[in-house]
N, C-alpha and C positions, 0 to 999 in steps of 0.2 A: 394623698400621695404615700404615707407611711402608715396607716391603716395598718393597725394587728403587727405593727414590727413593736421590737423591743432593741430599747438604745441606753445602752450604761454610757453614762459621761459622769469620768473621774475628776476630783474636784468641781464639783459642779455647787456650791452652795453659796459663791458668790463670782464675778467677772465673769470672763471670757465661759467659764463651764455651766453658770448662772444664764448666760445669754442663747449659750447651744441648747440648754434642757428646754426652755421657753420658747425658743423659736420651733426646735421639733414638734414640741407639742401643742403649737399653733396649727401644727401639720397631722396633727393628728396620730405622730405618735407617742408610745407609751415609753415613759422616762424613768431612768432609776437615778435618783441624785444620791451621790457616794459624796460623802465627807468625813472629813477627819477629825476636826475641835469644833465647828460653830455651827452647833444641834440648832440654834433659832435662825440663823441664815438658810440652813436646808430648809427650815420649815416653811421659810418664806416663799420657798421659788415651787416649792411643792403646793403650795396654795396658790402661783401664780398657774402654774402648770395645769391644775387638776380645773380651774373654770376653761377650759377649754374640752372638757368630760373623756382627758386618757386616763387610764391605770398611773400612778405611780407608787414610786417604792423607792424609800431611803435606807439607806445602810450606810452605818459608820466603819472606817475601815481605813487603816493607815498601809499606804501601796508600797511602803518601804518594808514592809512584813508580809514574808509570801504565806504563811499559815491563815492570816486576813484578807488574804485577796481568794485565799481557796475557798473559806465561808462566804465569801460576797457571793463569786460565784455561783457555787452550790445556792444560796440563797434565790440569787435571782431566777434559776433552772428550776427551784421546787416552787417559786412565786407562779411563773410563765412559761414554763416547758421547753424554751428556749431563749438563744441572745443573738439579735442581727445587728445588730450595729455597736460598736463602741468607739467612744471617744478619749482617746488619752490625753486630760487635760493637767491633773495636776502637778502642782511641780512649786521649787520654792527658788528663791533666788537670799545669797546672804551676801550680800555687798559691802566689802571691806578692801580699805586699802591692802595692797599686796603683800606689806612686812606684817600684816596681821593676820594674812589667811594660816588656817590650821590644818592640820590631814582630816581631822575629826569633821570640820564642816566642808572641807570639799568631799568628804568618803559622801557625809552625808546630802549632799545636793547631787552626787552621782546615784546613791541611793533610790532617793526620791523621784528626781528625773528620768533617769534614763533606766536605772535596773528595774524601777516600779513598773515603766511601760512596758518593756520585755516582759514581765510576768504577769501583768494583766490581759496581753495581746496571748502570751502562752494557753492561759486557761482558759478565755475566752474562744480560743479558737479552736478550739478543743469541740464545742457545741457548734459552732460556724462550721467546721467541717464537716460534722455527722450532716447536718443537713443542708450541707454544699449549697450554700450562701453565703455570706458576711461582707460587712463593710468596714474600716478600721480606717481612723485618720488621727493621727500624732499632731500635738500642736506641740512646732518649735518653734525658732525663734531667726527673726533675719540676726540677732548676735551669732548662730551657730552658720552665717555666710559670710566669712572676708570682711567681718566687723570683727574690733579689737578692742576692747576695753579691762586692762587689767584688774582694774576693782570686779567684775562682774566674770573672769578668765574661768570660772568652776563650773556659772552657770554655762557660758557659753562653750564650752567643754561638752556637757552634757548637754545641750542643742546639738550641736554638731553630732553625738552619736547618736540622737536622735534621727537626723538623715540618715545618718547608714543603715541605721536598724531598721525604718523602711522601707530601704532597699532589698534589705534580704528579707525582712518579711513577705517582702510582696514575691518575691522567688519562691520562700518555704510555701507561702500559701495555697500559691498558683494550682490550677484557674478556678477555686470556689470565693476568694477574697481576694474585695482588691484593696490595698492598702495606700494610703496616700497622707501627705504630710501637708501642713497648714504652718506657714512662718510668718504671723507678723513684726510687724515693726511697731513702732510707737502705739499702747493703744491706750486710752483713758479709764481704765481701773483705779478703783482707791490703791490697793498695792503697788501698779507702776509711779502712779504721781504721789504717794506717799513722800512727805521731807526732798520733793525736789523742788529745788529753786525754780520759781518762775521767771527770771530771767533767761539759767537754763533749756527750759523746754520750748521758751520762745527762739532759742538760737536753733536747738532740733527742728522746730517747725519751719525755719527758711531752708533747711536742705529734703525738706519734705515738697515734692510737685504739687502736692494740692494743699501747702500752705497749713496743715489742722493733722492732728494727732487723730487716728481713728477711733473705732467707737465698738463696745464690744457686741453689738447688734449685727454692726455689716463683718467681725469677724463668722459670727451664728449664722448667718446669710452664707457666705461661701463653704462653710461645716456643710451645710443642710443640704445644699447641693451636693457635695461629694461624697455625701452617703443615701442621695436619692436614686431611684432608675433610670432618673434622665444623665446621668454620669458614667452608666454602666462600659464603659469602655474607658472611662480616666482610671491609670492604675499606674504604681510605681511612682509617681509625680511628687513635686514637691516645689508646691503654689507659692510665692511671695505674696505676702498683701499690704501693704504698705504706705501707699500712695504715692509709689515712684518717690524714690529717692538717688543721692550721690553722692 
């Protein structure tokens, strides 16, 4: 199915961007896992990746630095000659009560999240255009829909501009890429369930429809579709995954 494509997924060196690089490359395509701090976690998903016989290609690279997103880039274009698909995954989250948040670490999760995907999406498409193809899908977050949690108000800030952004992507793109956004809800990463009370996430899981926190496989599953050909008419959209919730 993805044969000879090439797919950057950011943050990919452990969760949800860990699960996209693995499943594509179940699929036979070739993966560039981008990380930031933890060189042995890429390496791991890059040796899960490579027994399935694609290409891959790691590159370290903080997306809140656009002079590093220009090297990735370039990188991956003098690697493979080109880029069809990317995934903008990473992103941070720094959850603190409300009288503690800082300008400094909301500047910096607006940084990370939302400015990193706009200029990862910028240079990347830059090659998706010359050869009028691309597929591009933003993972945000059901926080950035008419959920409210003011400990967490910076990241869900930067979700929310993650919809809009695209939105007008898939405008500026139009019609070589189609762009589409991926919002889960609850999913079972060491990062989300990190220091949460298990009492907690047992009260999340009754207002969840099928009862269980999802899993970052079946998010990779819905990724993989919407940057395959059998999707080629989803554009502009912006998928919940969740398992029904209220």
């Amino acid at each position: 199915m993805f044969e000879n494509k090439i797919a950057l997924i950011t943050g990919s060196s452990k969760g949800i961007g860990a699960a996209i690089a693995k499943e594509l490359a179940s699929k036979k395509c070739n993966v560039v896992i981008n990380y930031n701090s933890d060189l042995t976690s890429a390496l791991k998903v890059q040796e899960q990746c490579q027994k399935y016989g694609v290409q891959t290609l790691i590159i370290k690279a903080d997306i809140s630095k656009e002079d590093e997103i220009i090297n990735m880039i370039e990188q991956i274009i003098t690697t493979f000659g080109k880029l069809d698909i990317l995934i903008n995954n990473a992103g941070i989250a720094i959850d603190t009560l409300f009288e503690e948040k800082t300008k400094d670490n909301f500047m910096k999760t607006l940084d990370i999240n939302l400015v990193g995907t706009f200029l990862v999406s910028k240079y990347a498409s830059v090659y998706m255009l010359k050869n009028k193809y691309g597929k591009i899908v933003n993972i945000t977050s059901t926080n950035g829909i008419n959920k409210y949690f003011p400990m967490c108000l910076d990241y869900d800030a930067s979700k929310a501009g993650i919809i809009s952004l695209t939105h007008n992507l898939a405008l500026q793109f139009a019609p070589y890429i189609n762009v589409n956004a991926v919002a889960p809800g609850w999913v079972g990463t060491e990062n989300e369930l990190n220091n949460v009370d298990q009492e907690y996430i047992k009260l999340e899981e009754e207002k969840i429809f099928l009862r269980r926190i999802g899993t970052p496989e079946e998010i990779a599953k819905l990724v993989s579709f919407l940057v395959s050909d059998d999707a080629s008419y989803i554009n502009n959209e912006v998928i919940r995954i969740d398992g029904g919730t209220y």
